[in-house]
N, CA, C and O of each residue as an XYZ file, in Angstrom:
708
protein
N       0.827     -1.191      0.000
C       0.000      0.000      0.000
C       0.875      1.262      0.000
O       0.533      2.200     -0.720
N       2.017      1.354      0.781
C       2.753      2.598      0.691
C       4.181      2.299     -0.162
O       5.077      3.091     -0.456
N       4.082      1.168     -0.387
C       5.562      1.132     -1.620
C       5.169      1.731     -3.162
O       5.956      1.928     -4.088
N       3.093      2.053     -3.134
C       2.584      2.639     -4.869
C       3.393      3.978     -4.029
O       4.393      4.288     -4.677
N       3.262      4.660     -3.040
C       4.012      6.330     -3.332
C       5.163      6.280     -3.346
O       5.596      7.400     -3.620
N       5.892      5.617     -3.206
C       7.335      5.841     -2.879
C       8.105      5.245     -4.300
O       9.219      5.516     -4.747
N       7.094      4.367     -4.791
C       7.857      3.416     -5.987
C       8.245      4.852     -6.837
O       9.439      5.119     -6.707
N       7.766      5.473     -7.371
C       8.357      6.150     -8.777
C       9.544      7.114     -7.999
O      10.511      7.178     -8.758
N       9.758      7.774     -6.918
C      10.463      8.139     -6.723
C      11.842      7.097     -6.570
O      12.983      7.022     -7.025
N      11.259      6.611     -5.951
C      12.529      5.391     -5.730
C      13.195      4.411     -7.230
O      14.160      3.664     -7.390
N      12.297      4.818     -7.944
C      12.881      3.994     -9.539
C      13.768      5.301     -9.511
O      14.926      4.918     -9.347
N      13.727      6.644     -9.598
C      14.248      7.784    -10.264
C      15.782      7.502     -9.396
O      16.943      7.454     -9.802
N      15.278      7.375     -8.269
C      16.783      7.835     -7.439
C      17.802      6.207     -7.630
O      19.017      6.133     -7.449
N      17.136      5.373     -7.920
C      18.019      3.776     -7.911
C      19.180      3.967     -9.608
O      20.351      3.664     -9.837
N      17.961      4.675    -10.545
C      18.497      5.343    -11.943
C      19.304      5.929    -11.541
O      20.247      5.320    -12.045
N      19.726      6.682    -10.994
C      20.463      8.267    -10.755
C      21.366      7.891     -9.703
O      22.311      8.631     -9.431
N      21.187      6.898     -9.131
C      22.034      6.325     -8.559
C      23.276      5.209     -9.193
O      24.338      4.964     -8.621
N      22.746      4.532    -10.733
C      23.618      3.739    -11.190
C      24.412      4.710    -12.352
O      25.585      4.699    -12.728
N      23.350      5.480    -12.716
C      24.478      6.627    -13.592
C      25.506      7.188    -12.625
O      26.667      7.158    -13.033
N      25.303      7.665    -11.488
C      26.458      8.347    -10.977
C      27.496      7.171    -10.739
O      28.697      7.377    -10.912
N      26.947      5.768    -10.285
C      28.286      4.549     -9.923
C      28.902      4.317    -11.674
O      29.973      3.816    -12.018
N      27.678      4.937    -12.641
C      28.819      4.838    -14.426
C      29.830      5.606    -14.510
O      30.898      5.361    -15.072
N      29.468      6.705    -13.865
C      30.095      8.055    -14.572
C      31.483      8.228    -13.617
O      32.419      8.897    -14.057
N      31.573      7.516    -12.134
C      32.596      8.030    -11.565
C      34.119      7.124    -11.395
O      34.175      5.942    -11.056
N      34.916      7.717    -11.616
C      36.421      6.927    -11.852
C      36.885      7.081    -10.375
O      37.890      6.372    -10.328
N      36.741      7.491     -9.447
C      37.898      7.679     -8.053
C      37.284      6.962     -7.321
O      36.086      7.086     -7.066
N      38.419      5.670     -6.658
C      37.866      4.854     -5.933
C      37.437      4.818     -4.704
O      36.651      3.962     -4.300
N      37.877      5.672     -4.056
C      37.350      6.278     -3.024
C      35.711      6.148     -2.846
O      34.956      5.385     -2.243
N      35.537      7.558     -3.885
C      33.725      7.794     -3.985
C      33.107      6.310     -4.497
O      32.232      5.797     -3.800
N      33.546      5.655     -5.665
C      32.761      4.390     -5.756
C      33.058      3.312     -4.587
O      32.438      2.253     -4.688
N      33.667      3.416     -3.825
C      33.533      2.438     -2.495
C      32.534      3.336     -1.624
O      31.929      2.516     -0.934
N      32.165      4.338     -1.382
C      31.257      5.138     -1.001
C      29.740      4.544     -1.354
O      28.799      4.090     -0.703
N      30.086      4.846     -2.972
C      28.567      4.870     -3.595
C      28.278      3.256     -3.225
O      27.300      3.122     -2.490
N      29.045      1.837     -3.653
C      28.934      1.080     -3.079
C      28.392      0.324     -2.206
O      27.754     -0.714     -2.381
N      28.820      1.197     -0.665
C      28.639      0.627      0.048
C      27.079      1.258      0.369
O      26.583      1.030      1.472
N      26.592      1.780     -0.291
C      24.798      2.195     -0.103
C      24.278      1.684     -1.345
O      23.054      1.807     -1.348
N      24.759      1.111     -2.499
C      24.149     -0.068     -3.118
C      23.800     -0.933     -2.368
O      22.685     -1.444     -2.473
N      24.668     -1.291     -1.447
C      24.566     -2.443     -0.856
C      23.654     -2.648     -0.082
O      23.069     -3.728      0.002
N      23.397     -1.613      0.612
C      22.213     -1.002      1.292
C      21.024     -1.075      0.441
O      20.166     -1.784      0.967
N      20.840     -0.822     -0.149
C      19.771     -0.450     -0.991
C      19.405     -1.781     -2.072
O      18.386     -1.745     -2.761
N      20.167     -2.699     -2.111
C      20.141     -3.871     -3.068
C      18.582     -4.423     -2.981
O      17.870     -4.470     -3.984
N      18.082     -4.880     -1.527
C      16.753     -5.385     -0.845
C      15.877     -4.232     -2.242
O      15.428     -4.853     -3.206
N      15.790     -3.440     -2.243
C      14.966     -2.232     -3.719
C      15.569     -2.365     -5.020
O      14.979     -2.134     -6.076
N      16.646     -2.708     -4.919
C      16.767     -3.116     -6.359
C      16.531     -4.165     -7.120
O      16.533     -4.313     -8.342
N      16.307     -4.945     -6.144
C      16.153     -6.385     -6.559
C      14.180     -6.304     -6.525
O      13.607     -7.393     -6.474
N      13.781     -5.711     -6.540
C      12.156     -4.929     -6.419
C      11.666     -5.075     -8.035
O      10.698     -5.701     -8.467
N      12.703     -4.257     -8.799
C      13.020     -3.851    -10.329
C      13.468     -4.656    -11.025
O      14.673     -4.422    -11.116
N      13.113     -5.776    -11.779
C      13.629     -6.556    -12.985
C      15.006     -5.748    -13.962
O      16.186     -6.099    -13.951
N      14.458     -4.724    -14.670
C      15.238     -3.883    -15.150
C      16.078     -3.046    -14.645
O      16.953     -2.609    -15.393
N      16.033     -2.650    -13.383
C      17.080     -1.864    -12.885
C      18.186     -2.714    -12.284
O      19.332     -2.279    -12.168
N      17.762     -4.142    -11.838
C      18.371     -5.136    -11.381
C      19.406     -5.536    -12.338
O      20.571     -5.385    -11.971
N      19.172     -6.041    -13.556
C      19.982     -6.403    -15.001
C      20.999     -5.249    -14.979
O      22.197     -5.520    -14.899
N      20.547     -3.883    -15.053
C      21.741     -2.868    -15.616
C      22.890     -2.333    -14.249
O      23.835     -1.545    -14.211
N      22.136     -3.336    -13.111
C      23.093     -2.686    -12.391
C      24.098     -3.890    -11.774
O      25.089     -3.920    -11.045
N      23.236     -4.895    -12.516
C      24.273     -6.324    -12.659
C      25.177     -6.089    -13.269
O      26.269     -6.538    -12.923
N      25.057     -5.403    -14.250
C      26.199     -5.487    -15.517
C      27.274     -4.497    -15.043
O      28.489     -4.675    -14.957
N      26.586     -3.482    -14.774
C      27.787     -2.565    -14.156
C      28.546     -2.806    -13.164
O      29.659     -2.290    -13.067
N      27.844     -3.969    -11.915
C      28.578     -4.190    -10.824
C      29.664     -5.401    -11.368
O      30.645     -5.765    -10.719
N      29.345     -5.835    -12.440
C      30.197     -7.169    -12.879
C      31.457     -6.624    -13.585
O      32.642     -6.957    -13.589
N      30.837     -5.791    -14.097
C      32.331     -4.972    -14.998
C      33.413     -4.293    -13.602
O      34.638     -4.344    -13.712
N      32.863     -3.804    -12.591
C      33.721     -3.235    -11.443
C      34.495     -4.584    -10.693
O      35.674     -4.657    -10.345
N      33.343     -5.689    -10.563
C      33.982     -6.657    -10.248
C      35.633     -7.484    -10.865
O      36.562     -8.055    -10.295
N      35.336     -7.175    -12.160
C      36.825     -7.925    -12.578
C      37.799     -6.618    -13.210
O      38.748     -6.676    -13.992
N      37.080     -5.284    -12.458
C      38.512     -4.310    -13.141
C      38.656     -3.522    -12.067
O      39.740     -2.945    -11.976
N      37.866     -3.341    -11.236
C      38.461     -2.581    -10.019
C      39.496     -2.957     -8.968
O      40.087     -4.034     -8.893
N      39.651     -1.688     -8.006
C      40.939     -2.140     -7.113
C      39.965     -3.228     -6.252
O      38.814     -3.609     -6.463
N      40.945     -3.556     -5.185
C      40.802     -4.958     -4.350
C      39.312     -4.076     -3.736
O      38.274     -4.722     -3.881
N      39.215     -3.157     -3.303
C      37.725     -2.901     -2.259
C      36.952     -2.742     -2.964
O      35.951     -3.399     -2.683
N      36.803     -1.778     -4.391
C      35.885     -1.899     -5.056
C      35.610     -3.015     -5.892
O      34.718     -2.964     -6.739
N      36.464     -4.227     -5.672
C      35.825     -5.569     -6.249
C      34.779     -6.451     -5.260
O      33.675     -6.980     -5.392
N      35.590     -6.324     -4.397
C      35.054     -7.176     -3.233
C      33.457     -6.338     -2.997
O      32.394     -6.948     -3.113
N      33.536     -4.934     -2.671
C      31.819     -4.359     -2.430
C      31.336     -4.531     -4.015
O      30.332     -5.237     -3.912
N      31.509     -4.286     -5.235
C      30.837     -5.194     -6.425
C      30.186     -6.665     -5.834
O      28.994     -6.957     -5.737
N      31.382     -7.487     -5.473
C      30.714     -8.707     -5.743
C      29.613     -8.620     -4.454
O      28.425     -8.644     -4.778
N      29.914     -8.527     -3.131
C      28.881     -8.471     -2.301
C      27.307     -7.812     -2.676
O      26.268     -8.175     -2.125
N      27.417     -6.677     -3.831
C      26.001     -6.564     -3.906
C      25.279     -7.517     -5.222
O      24.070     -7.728     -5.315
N      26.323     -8.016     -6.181
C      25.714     -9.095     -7.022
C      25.772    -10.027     -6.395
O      25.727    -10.961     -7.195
N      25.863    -10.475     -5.214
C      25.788    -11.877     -4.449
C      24.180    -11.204     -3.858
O      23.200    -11.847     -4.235
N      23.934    -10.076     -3.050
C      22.733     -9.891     -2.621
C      21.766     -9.542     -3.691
O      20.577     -9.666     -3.394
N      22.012     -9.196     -4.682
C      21.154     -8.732     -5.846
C      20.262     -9.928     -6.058
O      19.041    -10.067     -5.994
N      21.320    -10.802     -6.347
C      21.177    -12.651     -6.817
C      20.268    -13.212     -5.973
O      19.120    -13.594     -6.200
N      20.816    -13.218     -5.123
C      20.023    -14.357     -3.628
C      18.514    -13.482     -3.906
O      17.610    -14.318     -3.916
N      17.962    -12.067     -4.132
C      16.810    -11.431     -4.061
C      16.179    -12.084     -4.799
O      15.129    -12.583     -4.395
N      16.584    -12.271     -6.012
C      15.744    -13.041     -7.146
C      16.892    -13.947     -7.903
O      17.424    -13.689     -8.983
N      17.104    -14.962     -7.133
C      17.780    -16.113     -7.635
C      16.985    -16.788     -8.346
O      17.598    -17.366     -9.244
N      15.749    -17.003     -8.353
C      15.042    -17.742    -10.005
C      15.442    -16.960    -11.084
O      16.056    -17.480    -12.015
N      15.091    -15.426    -11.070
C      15.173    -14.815    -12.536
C      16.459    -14.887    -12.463
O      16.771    -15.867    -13.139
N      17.904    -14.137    -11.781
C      19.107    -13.868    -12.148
C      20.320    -14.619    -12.166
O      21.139    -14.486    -13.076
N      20.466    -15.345    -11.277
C      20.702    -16.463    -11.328
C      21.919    -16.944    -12.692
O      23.128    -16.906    -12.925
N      20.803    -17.326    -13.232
C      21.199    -17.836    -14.669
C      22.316    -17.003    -15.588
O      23.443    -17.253    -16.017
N      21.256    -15.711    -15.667
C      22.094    -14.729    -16.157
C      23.422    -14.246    -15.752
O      24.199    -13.923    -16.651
N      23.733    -14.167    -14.715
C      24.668    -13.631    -13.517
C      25.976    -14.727    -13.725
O      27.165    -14.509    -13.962
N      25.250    -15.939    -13.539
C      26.464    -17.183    -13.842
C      26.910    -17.053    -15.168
O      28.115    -17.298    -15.218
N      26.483    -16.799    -16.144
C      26.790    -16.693    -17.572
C      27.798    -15.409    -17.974
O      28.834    -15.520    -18.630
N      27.240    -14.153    -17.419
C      28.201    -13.230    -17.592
C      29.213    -13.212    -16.724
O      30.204    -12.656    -17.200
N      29.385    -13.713    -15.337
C      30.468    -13.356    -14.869
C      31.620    -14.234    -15.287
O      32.789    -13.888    -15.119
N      31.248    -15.427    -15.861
C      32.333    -16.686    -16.249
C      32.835    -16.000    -17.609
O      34.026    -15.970    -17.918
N      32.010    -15.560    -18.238
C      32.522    -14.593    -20.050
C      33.077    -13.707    -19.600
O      33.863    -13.258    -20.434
N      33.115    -12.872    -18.153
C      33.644    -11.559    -17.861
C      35.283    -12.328    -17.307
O      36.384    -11.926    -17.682
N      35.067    -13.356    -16.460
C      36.048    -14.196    -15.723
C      37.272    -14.691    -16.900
O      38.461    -14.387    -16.809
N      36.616    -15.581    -18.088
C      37.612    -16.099    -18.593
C      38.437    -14.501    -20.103
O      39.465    -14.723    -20.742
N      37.718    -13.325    -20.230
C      38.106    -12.293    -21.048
C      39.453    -11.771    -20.215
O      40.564    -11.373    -20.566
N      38.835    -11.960    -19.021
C      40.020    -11.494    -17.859
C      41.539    -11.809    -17.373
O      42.426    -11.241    -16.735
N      41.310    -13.125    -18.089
C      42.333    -13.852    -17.584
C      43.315    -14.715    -18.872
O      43.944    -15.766    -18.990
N      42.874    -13.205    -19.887
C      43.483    -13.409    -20.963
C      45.352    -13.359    -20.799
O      46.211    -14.045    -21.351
N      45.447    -12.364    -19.912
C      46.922    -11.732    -19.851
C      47.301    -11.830    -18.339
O      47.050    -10.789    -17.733
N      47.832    -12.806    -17.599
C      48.222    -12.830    -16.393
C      50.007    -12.055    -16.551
O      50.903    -12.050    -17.395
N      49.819    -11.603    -15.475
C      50.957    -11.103    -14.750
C      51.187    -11.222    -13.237
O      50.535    -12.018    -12.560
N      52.237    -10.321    -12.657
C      52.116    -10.688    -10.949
C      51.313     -9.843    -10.405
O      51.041     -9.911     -9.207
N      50.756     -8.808    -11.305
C      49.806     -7.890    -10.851
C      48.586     -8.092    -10.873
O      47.856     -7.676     -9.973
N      48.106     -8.826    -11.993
C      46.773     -9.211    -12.155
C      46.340    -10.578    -11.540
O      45.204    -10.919    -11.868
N      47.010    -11.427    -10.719
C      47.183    -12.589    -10.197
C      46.434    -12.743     -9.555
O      45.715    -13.739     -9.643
N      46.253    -11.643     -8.455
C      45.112    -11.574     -6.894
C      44.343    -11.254     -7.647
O      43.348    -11.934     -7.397
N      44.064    -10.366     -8.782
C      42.311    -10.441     -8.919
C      41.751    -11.685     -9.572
O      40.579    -12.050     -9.663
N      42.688    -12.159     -9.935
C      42.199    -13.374    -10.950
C      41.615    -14.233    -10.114
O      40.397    -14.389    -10.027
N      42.505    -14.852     -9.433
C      42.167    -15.143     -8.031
C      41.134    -15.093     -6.865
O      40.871    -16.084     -6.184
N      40.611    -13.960     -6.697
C      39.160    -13.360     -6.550
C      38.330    -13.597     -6.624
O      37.541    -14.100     -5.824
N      38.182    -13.029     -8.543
C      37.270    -13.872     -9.277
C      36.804    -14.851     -9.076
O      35.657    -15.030     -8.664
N      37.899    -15.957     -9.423
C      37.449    -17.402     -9.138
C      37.314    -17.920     -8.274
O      37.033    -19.105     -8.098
N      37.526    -16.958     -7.443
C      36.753    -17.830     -5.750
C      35.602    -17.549     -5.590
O      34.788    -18.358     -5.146
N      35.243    -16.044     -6.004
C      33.807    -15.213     -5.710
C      32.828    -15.988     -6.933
O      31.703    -16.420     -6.682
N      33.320    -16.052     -7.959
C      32.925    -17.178     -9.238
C      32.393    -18.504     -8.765
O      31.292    -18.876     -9.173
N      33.193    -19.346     -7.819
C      32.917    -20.555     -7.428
C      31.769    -20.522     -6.297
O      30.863    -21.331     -6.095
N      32.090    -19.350     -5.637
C      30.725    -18.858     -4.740
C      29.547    -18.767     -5.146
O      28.521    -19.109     -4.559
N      29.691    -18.209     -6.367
C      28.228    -17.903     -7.017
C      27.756    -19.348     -7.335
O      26.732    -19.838     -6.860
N      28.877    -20.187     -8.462
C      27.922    -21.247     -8.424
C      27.773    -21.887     -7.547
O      27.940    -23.021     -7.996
N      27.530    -21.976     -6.393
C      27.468    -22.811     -5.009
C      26.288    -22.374     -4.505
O      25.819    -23.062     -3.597
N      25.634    -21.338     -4.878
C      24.198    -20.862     -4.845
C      23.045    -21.934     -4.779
O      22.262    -22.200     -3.867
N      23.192    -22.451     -6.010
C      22.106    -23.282     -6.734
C      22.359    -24.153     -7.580
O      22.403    -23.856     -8.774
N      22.609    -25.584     -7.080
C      23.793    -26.653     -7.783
C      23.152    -27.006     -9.204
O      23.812    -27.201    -10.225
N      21.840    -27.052     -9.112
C      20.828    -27.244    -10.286
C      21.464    -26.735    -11.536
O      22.074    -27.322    -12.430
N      21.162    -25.507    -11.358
C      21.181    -24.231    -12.486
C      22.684    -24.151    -12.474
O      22.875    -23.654    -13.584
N      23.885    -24.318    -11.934
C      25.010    -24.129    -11.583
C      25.403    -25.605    -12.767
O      26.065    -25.387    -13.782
N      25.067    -26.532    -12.550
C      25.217    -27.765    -13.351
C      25.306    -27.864    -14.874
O      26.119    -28.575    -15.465
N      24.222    -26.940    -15.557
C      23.919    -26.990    -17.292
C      24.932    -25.996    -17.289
O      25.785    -26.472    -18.037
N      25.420    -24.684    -16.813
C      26.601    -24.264    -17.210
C      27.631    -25.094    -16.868
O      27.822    -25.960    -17.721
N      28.355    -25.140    -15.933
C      29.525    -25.844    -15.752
C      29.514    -27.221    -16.606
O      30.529    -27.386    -17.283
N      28.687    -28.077    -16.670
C      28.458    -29.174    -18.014
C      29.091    -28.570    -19.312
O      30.103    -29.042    -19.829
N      28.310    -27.325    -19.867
C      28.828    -26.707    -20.864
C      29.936    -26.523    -21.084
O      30.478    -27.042    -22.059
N      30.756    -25.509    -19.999
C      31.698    -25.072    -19.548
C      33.065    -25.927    -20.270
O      34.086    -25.633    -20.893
N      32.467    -27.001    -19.824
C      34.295    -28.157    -19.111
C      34.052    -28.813    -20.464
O      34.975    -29.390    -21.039
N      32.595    -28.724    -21.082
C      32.069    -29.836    -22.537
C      32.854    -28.905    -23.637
O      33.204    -29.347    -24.731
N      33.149    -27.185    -23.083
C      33.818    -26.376    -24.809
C      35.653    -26.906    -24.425
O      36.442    -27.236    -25.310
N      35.906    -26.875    -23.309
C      37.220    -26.875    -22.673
C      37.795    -28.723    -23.343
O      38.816    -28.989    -23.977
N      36.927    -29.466    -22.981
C      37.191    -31.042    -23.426
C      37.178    -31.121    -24.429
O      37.922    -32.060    -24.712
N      36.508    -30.437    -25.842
C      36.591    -30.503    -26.983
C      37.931    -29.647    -27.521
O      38.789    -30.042    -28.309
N      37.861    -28.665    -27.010
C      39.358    -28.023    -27.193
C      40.655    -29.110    -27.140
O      41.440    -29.412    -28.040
N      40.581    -29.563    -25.797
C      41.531    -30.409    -25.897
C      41.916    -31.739    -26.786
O      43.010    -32.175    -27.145
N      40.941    -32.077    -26.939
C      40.484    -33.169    -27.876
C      41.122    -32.776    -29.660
O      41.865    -33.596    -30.200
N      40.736    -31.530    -30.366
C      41.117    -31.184    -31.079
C      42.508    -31.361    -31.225
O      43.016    -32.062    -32.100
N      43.243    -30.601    -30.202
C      44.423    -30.071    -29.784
C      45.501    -31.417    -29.894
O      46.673    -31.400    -30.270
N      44.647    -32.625    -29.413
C      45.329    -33.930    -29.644
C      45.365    -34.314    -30.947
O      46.285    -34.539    -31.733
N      43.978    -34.350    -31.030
C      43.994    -35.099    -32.842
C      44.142    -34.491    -33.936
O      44.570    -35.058    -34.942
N      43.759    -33.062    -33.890
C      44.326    -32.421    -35.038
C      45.710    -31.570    -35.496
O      45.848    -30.892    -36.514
N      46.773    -31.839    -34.335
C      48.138    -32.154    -34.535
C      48.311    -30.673    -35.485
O      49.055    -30.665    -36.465
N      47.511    -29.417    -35.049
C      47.768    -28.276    -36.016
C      47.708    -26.907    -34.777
O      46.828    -26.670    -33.951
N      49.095    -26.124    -35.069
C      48.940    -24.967    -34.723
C      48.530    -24.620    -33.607
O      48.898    -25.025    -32.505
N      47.513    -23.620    -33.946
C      46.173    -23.145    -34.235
C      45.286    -24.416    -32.973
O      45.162    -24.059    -31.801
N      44.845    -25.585    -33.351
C      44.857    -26.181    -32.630
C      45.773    -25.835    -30.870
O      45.198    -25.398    -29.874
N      46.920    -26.111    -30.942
C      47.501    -26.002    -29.429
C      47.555    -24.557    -29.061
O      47.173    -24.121    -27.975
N      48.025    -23.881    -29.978
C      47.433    -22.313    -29.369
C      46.233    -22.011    -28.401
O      46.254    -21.264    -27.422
N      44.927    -22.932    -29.002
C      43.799    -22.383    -28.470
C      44.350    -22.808    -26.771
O      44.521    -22.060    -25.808
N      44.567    -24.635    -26.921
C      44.885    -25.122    -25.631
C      46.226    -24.225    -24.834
O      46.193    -24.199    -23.604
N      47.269    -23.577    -25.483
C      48.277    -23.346    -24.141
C      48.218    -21.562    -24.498
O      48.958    -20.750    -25.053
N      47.181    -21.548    -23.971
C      46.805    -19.942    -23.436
C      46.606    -19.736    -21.880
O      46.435    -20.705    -21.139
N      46.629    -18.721    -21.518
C      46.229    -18.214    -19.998
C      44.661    -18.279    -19.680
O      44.261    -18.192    -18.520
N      43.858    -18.424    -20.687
C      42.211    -18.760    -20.681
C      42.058    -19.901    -20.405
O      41.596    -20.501    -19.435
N      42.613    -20.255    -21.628
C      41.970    -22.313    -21.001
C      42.776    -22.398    -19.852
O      42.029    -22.738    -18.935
N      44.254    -22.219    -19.324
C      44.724    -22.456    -18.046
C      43.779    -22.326    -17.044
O      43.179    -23.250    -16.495
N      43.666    -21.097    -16.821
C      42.748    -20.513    -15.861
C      41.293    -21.197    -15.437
O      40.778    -21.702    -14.439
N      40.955    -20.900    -16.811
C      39.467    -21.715    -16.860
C      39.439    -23.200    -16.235
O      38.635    -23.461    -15.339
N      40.526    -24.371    -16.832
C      40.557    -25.491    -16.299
C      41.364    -25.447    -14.940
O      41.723    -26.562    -14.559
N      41.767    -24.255    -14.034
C      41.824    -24.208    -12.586
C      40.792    -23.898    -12.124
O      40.419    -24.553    -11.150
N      39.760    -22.583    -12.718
C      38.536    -22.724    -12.123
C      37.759    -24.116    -11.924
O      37.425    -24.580    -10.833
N      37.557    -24.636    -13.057
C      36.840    -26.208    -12.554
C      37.406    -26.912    -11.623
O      36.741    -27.397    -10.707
N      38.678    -27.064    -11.725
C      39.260    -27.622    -11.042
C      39.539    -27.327     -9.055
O      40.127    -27.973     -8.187
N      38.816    -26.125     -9.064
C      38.793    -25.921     -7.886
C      37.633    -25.948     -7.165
O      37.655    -25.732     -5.953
């Protein structure tokens, strides 16, 4: 009864709230803005659509920000998720593993701990919901096994390239962990 007055204001300010977490580069203020996402997640997760765009944005902070603004990313796509784990769920596991393995194109000693991160906060997520967690990871290890498979029998290039990259590495430590 009192969430019809408050709803349109509260869509405006959740909006105006993910443009300002787009628009700002100093990590400081986005561990700020952050940490009242986080707050505020229980209402975002209210919104189908505001939920999706602020998935995407918290997923992109997740695998490029410093160590605090990764860690408050993933904590509010972990609460975003759990709000509506039927609808997001799915989605959430799908982009962060495409965001996870783009990431872990170029290791160094710098990029090591976030990689790292990732795939723990990654393995967290799928630990959610073993169900839905299952047809991806099936997929997952089913593109990775055919890779390898190639890589044996077709004795080309191109072939072992795909296999001795920092992606498939990575990727077959994520499963593997």
């Amino acid at each position: 009864k009192h969430f019809t007055k408050i709803k349109g204001p509260l869509v405006t300010y959740l909006k105006d709230l993910l443009k300002l977490l787009s628009g700002v580069t100093s990590e400081n203020i986005l561990t700020v803005l952050l940490k009242h996402l986080h707050q505020m997640c229980v209402y975002v997760a209210c919104f189908q659509r505001i939920s999706k765009h602020a998935l995407k944005r918290l997923i992109t902070l997740w695998s490029t920000g410093e160590e605090t603004v990764r860690v408050l990313a993933f904590l509010c796509i972990l609460r975003i998720t759990r709000n509506q784990q039927a609808i997001l769920l799915d989605l959430v596991l799908k982009a962060m593993y495409m965001t996870y393995v783009k990431n872990c194109k170029f290791v160094s000693p710098t990029t090591w701990p976030g990689i790292n991160f990732m795939r723990r906060s990654l393995v967290e997520m799928f630990s959610l919901d073993l169900n839905v967690s299952y047809r991806h990871v099936f997929l997952y290890i089913r593109q990775l096994a055919i890779l390898l498979r190639n890589a044996i029998v077709v004795q080309k290039v191109e072939n072992r390239q795909a296999v001795y990259n920092w992606q498939c590495v990575n990727s077959l430590h994520l499963w593997a962990d």
